[in-house]
DRENKOL-941622 format. One line per 5 residues: number of its first residue (from 0); their letters; for each residue x, y, z of N, C-alpha, C. Coordinates in steps of 0.02 Angstrom, whole numbers, plus 50000, padded with zeros to 5 digits. Example, Ala and Ser with C-alpha at 12.3 -4.5 7.8 and 13.67 -1.06 7.14 Angstrom:
residues 2
0> as> 50660/49716/50390/50615/49775/50390/50660/49835/50390 | 50642/49888/50354/50684/49947/50357/50645/50002/50394
end
This chain:
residues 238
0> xxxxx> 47603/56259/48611/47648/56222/48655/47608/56182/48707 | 47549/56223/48724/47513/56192/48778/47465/56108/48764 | 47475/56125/48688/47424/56066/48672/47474/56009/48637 | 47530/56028/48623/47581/55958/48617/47603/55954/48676 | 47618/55992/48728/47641/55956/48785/47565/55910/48821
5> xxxxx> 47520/55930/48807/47487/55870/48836/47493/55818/48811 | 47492/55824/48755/47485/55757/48690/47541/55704/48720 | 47622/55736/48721/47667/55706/48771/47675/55685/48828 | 47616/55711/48871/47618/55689/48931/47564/55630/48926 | 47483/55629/48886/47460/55568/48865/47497/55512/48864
10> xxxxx> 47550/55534/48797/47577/55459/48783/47624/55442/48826 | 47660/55479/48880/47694/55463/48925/47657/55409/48981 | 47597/55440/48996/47547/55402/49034/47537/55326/49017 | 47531/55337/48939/47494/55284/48914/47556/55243/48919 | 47613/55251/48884/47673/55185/48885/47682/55163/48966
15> xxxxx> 47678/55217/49019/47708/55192/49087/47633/55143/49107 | 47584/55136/49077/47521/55123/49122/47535/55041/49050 | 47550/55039/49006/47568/54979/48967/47629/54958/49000 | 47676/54987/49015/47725/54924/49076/47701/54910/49139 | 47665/54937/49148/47644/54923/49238/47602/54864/49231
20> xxxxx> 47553/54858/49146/47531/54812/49145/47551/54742/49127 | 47642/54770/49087/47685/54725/49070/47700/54690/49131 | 47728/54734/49184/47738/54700/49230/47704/54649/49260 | 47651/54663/49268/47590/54620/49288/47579/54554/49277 | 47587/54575/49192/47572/54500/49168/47666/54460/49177
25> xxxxx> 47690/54488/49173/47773/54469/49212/47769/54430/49273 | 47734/54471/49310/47738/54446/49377/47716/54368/49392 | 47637/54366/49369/47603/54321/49351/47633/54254/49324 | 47644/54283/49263/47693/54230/49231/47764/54189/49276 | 47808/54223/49300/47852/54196/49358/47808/54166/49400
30> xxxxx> 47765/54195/49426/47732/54159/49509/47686/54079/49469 | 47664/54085/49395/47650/54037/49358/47688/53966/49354 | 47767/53991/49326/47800/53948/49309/47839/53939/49351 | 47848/53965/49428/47860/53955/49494/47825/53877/49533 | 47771/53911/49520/47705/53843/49559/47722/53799/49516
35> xxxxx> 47718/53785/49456/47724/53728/49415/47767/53684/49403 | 47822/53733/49434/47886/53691/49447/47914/53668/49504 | 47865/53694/49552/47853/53651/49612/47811/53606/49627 | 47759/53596/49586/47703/53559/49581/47758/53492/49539 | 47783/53482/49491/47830/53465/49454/47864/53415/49507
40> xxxxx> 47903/53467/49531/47971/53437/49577/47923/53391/49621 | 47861/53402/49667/47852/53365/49731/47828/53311/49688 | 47799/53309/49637/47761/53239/49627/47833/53197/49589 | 47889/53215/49552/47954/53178/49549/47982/53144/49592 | 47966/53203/49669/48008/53163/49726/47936/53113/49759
45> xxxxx> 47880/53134/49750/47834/53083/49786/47831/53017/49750 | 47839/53023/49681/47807/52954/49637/47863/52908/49668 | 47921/52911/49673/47965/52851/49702/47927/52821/49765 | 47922/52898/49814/47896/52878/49867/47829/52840/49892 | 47790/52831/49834/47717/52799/49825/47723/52747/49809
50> xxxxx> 47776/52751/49751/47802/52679/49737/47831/52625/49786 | 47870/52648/49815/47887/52610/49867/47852/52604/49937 | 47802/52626/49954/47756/52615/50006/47687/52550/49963 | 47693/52561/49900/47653/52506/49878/47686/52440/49857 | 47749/52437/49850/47775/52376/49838/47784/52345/49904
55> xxxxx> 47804/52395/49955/47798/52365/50016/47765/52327/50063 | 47694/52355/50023/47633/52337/50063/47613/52260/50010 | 47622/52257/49950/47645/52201/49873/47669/52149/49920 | 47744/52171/49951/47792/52121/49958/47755/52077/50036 | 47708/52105/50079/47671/52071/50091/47613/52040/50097
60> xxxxx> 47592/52049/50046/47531/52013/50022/47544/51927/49973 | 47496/51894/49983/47488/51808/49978/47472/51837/49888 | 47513/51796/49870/47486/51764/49800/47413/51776/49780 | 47376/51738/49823/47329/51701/49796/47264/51790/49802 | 47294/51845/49829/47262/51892/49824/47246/51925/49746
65> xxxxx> 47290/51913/49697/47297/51962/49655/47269/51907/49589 | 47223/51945/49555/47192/51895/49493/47136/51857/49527 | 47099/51828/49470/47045/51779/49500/47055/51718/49522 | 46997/51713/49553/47010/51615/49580/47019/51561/49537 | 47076/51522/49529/47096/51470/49499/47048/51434/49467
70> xxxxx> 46986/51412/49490/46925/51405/49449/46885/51425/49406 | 46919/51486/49412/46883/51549/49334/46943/51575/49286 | 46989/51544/49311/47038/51558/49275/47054/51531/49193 | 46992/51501/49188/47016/51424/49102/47076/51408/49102 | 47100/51378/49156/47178/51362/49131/47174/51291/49109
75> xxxxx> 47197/51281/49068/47215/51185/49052/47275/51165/49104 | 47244/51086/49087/47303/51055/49136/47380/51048/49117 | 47413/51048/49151/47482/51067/49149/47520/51003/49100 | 47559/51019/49037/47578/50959/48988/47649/50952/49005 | 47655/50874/49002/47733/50837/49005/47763/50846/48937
80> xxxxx> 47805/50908/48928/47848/50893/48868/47895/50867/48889 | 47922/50814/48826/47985/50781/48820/48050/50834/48848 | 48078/50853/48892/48135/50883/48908/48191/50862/48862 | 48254/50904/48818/48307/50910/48829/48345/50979/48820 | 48418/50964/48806/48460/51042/48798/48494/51064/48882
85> xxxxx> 48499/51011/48920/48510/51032/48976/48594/51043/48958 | 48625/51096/48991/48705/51123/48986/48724/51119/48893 | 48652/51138/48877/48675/51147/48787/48673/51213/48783 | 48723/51243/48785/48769/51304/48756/48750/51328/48705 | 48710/51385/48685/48705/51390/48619/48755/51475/48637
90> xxxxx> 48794/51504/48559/48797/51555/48567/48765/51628/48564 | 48761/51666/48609/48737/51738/48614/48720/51752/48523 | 48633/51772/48516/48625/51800/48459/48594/51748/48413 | 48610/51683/48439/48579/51632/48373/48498/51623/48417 | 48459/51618/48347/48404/51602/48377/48381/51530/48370
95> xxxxx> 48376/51515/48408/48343/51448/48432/48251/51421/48445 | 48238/51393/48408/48183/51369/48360/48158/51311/48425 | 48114/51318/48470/48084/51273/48520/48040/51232/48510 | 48039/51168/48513/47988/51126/48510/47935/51132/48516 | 47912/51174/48585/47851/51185/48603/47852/51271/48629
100> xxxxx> 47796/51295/48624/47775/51353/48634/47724/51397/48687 | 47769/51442/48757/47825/51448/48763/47865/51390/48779 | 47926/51409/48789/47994/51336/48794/47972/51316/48860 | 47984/51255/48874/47989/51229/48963/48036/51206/48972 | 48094/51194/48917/48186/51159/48922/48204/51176/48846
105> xxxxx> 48241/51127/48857/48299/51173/48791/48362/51195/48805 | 48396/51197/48722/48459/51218/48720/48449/51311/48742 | 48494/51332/48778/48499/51429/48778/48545/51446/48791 | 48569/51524/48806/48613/51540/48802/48667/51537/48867 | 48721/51527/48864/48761/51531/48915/48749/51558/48986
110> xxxxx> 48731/51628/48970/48712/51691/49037/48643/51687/49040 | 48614/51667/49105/48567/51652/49121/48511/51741/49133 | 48454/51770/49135/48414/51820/49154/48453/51826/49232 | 48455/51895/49248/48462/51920/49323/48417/51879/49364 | 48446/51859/49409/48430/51798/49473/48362/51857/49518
115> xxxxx> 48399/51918/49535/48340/51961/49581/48307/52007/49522 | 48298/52008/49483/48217/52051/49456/48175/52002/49425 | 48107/52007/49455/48074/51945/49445/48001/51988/49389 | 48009/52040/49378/47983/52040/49305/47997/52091/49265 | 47973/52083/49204/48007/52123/49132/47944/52138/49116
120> xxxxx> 47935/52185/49069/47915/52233/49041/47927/52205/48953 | 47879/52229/48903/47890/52222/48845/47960/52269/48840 | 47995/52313/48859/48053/52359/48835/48093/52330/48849 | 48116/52297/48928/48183/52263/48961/48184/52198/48961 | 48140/52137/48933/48155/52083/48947/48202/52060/48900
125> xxxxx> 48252/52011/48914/48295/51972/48895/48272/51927/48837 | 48330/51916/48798/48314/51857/48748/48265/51796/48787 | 48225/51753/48753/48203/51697/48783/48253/51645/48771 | 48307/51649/48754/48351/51597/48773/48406/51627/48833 | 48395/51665/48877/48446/51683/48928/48392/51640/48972
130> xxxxx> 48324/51681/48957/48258/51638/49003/48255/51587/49034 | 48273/51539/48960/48260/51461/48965/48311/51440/49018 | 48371/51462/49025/48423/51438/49078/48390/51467/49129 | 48378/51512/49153/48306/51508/49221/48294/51449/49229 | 48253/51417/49190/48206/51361/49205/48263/51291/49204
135> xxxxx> 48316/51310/49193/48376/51251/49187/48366/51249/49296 | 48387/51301/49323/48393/51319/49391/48329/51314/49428 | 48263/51293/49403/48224/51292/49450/48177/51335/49453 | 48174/51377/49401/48134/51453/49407/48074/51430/49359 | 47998/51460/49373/47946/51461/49355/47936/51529/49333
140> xxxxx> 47929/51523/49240/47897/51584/49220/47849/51583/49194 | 47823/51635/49214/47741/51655/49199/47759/51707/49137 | 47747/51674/49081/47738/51708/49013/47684/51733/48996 | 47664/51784/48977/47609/51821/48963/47596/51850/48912 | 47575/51876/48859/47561/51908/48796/47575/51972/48810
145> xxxxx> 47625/51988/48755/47613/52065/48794/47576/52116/48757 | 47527/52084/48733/47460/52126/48717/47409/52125/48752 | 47418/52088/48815/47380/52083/48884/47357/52164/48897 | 47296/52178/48925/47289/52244/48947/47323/52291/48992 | 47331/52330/49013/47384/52374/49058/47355/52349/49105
150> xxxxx> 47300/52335/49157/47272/52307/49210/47284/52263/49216 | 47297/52210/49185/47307/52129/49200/47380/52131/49193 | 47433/52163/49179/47492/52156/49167/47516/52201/49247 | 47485/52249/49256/47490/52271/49324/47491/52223/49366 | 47433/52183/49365/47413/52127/49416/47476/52075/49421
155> xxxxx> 47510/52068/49337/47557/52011/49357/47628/52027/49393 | 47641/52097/49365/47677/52144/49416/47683/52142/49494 | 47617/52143/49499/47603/52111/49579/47624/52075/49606 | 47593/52013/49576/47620/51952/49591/47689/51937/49586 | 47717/51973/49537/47804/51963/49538/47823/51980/49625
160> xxxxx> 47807/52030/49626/47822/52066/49697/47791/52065/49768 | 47730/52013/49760/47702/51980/49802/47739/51924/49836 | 47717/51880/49891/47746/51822/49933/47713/51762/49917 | 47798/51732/49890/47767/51689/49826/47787/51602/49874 | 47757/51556/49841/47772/51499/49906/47847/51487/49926
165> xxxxx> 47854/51456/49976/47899/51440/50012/47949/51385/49942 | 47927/51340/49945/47949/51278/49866/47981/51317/49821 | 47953/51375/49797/47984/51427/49738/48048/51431/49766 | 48076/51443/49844/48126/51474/49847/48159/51561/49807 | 48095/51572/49805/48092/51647/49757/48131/51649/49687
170> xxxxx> 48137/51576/49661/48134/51595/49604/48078/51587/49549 | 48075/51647/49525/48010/51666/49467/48033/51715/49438 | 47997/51708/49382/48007/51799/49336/47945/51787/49287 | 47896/51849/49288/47865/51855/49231/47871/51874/49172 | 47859/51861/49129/47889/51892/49063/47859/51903/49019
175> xxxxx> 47841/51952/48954/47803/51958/48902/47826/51896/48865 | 47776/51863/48824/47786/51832/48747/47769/51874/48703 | 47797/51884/48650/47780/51912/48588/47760/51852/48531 | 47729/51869/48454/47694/51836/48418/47764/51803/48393 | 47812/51838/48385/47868/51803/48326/47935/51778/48389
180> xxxxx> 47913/51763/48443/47926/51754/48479/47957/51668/48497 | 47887/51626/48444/47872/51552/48440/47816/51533/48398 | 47763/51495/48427/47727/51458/48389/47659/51488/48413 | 47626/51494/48376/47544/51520/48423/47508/51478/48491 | 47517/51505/48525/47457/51488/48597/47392/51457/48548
185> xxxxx> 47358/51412/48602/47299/51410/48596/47257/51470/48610 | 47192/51462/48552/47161/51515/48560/47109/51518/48642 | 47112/51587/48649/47088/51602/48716/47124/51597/48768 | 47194/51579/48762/47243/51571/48824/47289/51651/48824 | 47308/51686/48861/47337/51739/48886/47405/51734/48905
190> xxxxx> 47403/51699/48943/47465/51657/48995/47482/51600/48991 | 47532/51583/49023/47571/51508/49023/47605/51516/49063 | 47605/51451/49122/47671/51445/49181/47723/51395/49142 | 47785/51390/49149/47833/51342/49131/47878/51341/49175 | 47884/51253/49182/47958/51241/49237/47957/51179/49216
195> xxxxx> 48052/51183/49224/48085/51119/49181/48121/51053/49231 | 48102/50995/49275/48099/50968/49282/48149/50919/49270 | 48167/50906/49349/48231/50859/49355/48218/50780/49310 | 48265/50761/49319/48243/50677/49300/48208/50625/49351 | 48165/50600/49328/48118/50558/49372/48172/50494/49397
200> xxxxx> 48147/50433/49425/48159/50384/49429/48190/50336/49348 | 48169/50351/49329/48190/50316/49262/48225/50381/49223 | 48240/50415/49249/48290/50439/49218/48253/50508/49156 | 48177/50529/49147/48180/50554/49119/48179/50607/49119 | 48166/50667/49083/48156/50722/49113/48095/50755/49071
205> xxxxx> 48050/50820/49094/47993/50839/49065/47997/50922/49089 | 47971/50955/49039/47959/51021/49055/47878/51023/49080 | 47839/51081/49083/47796/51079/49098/47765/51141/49085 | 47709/51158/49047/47660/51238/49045/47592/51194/49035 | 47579/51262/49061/47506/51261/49078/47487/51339/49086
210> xxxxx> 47430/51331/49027/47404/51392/48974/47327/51406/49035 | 47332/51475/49055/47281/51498/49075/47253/51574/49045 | 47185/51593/49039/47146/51615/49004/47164/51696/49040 | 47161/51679/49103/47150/51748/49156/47195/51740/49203 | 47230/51793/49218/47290/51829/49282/47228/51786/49329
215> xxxxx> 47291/51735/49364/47257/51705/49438/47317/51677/49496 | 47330/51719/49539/47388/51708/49588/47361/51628/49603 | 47330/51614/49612/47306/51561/49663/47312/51511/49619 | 47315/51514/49541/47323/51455/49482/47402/51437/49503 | 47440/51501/49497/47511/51503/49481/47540/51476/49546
220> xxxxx> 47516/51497/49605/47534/51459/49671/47502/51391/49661 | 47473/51356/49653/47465/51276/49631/47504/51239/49581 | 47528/51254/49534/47572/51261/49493/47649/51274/49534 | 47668/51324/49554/47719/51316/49595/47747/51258/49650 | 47672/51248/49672/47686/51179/49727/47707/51123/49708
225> xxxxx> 47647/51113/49649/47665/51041/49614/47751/51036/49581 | 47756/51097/49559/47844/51093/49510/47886/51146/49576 | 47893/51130/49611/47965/51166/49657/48005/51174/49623 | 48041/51213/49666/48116/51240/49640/48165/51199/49633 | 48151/51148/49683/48229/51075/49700/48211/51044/49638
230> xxxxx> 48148/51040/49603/48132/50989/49572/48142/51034/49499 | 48230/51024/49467/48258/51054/49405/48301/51018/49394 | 48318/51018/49345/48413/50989/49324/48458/50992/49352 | 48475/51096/49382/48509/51100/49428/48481/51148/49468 | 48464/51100/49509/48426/51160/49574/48466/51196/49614
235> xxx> 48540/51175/49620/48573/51240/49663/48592/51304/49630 | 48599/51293/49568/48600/51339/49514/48561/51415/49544 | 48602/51468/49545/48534/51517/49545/48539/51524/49614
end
């Protein structure tokens, strides 16, 4: 009797000294997935809050900070396309085949891109024919590849949300181009500004891009000056 009751009291030992160690690793585990889900939660509630202390500090900063200097930029000089399609209606869904590549006028769609978000993302941007009616109102978009690197697309991000000239009247939007999008860029160009252009003295009218190599605030603010916002089809538009 004396030597099975030890045997029982062993394994009694042994199972209570295996939960104590259950517990242990219990404990651990909670105080684990405790921290982690507070570690979790603060950086959820901080990332807004980072975010918005840097757009803030974005929303005042000059253009001409973000990207390189307009002189290293390879941009070509800015081309007079033949303008038309002004109040040409096309319906939601048809695709529309542009003269030139990206569009600087043209027929598009009825409902113009949101007036206040001034850039898109390869996931959320709009047809390029909601776009083109932008540029009916006066708006300058900076089209970009959106196989551009995550750094240089950051940068144009910036500049969306940067202090853009006075002439713009804040309208701009940047936007990805895609390949099946239009017609191929010249090789070595990245970007393109476009704005579509009231009628001159004789009555005509002209769009306008101009293909640059490299993200350059200080290109796109020269470009802005020369084509203002008044200077569209319908500039109160928008």
């Amino acid at each position: 009797m004396g030597k099975a009751s030890s045997q029982k009291q062993s394994r009694r030992e042994m199972i209570e000294k295996m939960q104590r160690e259950q517990a242990r690793t219990d404990r651990r585990r909670t105080i684990l997935i405790v921290v982690c889900s507070i570690v979790v939660g603060l950086a959820i509630i901080a990332y807004p809050a980072i975010k918005l202390i840097q757009d803030s500090r974005t929303k005042n900063q000059a253009l001409t900070d973000f990207g390189v200097a307009a002189t290293a930029a390879s941009c070509d000089a800015a081309t007079n396309d033949v303008a038309g399609g002004t109040q040409d209606h096309r319906p939601d869904g048809e695709k529309i085949m542009y003269a030139v590549s990206p569009p600087s006028s043209g027929p598009h769609y009825a409902v113009w891109a949101p007036f206040d978000k001034k850039f898109y993302s390869e996931g959320d941007r709009p047809p390029v024919e909601n776009l083109v009616h932008n540029l009916e109102h006066g708006y300058t978009i900076l089209w970009y590849r959106d196989t551009l690197p995550k750094d240089q697309i950051d940068q144009i991000e910036k500049i969306a949300k940067s202090k853009l000239p006075e002439s713009s009247l804040s309208k701009f939007i940047a936007a990805p181009f895609k390949q099946d999008d239009g017609k191929p860029w010249p090789d070595g160009k990245n970007l393109a500004f476009a704005h579509w252009s009231g009628p001159d003295s004789a009555q005509k009218s002209f769009g306008h891009r101009q293909f640059c190599g490299s993200v350059s605030g200080e290109a796109l603010k020269q470009f802005m000056e020369k084509y203002p916002a008044t200077d569209a089809q319908e500039p109160n538009g928008g």
